[in-house]
C-alpha positions as protocol buffer text, in pm:
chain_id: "A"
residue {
  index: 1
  type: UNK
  ca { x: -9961 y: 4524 z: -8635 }
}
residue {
  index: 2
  type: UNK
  ca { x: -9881 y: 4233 z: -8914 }
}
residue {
  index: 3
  type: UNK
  ca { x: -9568 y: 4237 z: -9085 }
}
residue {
  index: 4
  type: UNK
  ca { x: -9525 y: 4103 z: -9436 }
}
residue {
  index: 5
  type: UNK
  ca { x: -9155 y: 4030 z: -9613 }
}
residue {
  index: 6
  type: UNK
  ca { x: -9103 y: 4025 z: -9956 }
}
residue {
  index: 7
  type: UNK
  ca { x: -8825 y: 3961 z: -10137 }
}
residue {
  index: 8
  type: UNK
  ca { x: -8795 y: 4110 z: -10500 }
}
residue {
  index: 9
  type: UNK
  ca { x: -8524 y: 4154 z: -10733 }
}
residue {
  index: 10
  type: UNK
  ca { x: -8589 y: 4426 z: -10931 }
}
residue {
  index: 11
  type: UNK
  ca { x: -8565 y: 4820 z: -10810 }
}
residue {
  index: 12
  type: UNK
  ca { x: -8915 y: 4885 z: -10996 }
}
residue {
  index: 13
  type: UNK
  ca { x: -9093 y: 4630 z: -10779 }
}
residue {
  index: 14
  type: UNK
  ca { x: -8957 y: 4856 z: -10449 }
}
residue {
  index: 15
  type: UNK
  ca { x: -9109 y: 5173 z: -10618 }
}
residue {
  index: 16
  type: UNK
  ca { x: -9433 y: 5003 z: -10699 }
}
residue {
  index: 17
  type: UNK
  ca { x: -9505 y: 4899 z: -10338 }
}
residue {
  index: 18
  type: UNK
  ca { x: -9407 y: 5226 z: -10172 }
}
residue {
  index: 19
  type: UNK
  ca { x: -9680 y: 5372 z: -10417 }
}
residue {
  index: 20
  type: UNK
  ca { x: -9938 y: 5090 z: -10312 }
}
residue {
  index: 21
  type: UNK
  ca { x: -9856 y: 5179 z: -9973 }
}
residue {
  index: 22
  type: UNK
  ca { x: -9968 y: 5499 z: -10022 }
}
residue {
  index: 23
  type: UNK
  ca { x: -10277 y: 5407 z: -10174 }
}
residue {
  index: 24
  type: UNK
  ca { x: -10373 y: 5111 z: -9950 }
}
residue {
  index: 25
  type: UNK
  ca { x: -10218 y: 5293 z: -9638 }
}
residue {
  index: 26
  type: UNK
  ca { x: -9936 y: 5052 z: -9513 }
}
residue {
  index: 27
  type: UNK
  ca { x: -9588 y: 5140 z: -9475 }
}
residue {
  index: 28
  type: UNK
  ca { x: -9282 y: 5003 z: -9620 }
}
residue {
  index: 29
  type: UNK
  ca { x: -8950 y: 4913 z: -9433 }
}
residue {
  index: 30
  type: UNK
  ca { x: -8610 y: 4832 z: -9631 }
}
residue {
  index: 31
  type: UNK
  ca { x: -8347 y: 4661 z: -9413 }
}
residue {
  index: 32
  type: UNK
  ca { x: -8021 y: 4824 z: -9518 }
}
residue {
  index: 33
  type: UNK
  ca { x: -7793 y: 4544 z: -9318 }
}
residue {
  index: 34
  type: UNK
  ca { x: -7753 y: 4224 z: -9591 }
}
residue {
  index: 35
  type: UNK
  ca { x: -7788 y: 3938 z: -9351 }
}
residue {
  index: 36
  type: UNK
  ca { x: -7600 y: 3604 z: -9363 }
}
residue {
  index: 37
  type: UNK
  ca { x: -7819 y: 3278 z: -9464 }
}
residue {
  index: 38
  type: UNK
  ca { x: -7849 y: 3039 z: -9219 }
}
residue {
  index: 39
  type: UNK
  ca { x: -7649 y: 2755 z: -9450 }
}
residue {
  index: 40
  type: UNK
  ca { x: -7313 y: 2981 z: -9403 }
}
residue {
  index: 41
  type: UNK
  ca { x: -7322 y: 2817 z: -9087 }
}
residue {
  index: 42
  type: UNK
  ca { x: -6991 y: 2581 z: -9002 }
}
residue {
  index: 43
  type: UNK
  ca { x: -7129 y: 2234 z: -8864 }
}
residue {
  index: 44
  type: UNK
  ca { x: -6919 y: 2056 z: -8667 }
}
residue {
  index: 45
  type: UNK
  ca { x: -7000 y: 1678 z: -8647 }
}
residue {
  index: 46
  type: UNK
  ca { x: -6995 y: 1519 z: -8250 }
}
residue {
  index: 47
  type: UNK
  ca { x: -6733 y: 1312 z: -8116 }
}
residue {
  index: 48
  type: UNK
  ca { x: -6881 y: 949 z: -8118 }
}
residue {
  index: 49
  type: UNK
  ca { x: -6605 y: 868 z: -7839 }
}
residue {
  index: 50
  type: UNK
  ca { x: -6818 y: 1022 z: -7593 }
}
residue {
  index: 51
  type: UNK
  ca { x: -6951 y: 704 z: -7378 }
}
residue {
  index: 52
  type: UNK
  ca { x: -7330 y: 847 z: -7294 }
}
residue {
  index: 53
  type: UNK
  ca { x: -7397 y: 569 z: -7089 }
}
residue {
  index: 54
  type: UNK
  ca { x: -7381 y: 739 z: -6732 }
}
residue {
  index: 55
  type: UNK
  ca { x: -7603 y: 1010 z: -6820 }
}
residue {
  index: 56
  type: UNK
  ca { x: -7893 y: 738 z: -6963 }
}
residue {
  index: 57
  type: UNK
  ca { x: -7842 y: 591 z: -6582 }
}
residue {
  index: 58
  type: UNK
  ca { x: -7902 y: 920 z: -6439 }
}
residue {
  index: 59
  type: UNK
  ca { x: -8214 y: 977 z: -6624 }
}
residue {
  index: 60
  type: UNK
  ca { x: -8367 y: 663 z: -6649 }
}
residue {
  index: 61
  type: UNK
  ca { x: -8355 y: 657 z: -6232 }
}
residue {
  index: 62
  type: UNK
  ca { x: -8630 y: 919 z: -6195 }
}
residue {
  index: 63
  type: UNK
  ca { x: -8945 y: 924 z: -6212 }
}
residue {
  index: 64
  type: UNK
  ca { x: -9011 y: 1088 z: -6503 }
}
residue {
  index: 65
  type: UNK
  ca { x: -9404 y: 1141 z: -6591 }
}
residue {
  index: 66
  type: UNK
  ca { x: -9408 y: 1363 z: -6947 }
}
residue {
  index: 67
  type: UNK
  ca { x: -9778 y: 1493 z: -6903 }
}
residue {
  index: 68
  type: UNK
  ca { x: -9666 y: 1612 z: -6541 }
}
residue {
  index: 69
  type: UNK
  ca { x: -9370 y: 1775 z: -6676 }
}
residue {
  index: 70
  type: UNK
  ca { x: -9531 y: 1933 z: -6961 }
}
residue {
  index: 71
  type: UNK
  ca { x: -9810 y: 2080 z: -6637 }
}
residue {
  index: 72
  type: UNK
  ca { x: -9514 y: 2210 z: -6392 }
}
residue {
  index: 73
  type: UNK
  ca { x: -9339 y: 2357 z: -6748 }
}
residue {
  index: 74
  type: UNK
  ca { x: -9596 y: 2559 z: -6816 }
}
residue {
  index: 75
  type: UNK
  ca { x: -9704 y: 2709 z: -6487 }
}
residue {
  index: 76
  type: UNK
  ca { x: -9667 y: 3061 z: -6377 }
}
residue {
  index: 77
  type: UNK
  ca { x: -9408 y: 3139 z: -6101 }
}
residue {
  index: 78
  type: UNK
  ca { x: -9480 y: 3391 z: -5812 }
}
C-alpha cells in the first residue's frame, strides 16, 4: 500500500486528518520517536596526504568494460 508523510505544525491539522481518514478510509500513523536530521551529521574532511597513486595503477591495469560490468552486476546468482 502507498504511504504519504506530512509534516504539520499545528495539533488541529493531526485531528483533521484522522477524521478524513475516516471518511476517505486511510489510516493515520504518528511516529512517537523525534528523529535526528541528517545535517547533525559530523563531517570529517580526508587526509590529502594519502598518495592514491598505487591504487589508479591497480585499476587502470584491467580491463575494465562499463556496459559489461553494469550486465554481470545485475545478473541473478544460483
Amino acid at each position: 500500500m502507498p504511504q504519504v508523510t506530512i509534516e504539520y505544525k499545528k495539533p488541529e491539522t493531526l485531528k483533521m486528518l484522522k477524521g478524513l481518514g475516516k471518511y476517505f478510509d486511510f489510516k493515520v500513523f504518528t511516529d512517537k520517536s523525534k528523529k535526528e536530521p541528517v545535517s547533525a551529521l559530523t563531517i570529517t574532511p580526508g587526509d590529502e596526504s594519502v598518495d592514491t597513486s598505487e591504487i589508479g595503477a591497480l585499476f587502470s591495469s584491467k580491463d575494465f568494460n562499463a556496459k559489461e560490468l553494469r550486465k554481470k552486476a545485475w545478473q541473478r546468482t544460483q
